[in-house]
N, C-alpha and C positions, 0 to 999 in steps of 0.2 A: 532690270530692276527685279521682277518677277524671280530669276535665279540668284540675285543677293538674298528674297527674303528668306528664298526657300531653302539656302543655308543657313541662313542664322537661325530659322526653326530647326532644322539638324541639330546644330551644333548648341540648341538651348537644348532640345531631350537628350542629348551626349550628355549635357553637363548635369542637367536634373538627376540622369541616372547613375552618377557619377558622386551625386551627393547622398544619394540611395545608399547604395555602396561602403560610401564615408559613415554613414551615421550607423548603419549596419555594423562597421568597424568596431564604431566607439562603441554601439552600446554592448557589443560581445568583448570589449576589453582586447580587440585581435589590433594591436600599434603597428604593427608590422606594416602591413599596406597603405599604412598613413602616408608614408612618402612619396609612393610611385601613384596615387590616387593624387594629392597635390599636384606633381608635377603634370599630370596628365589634366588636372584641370585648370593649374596655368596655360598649356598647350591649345587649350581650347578658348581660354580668354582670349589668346591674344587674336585667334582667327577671328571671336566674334567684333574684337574691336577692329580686325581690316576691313569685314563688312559692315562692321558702324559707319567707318569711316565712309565706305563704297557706297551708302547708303546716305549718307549725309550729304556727301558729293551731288550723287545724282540730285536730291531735291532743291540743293543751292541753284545748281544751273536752272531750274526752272521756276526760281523764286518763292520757294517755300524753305523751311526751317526743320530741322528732324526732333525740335521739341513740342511741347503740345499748348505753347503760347497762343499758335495761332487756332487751333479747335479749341480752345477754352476760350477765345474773344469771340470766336463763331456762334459757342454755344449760350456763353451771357447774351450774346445779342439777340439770336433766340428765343430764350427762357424771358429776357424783357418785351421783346414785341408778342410775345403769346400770354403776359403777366396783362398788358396793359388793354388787351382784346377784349 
């Protein structure tokens, strides 16, 4: 699990820097790079959706959810027994 996140944190600064890059593009009017900067940040989507995926996986088997349903009912429940103290 540990080496899924610690790709997809790669591959989110890949992409950040990747939109650096882009916007650097547009605002110097340079279109040229526009395409090979997309494709190479489709390339990177698609790896971070395998590790979504690898990442989702794992937490199924262990009965958890990779959205944040369950830490938002944790932390209402929380915020209500430390509201009512």
């Amino acid at each position: 699990m540990r080496q899924t996140i610690d790709g997809e944190a790669t591959l989110l600064e890949q992409f950040v820097e990747l939109l650096r890059r882009e916007q650097t593009s547009l605002t110097q009017g340079v279109a040229d790079d526009l395409p090979q900067l997309a494709d190479q940040k489709n390339g990177l989507v698609i790896q971070l959706n395998r590790l979504s995926a690898q990442r989702a996986a794992f937490l199924e088997t262990r009965g958890l959810t990779a959205d944040l349903s369950w830490s938002r009912a944790r932390f209402a429940s929380s915020s209500a027994r430390i509201a009512s103290a």
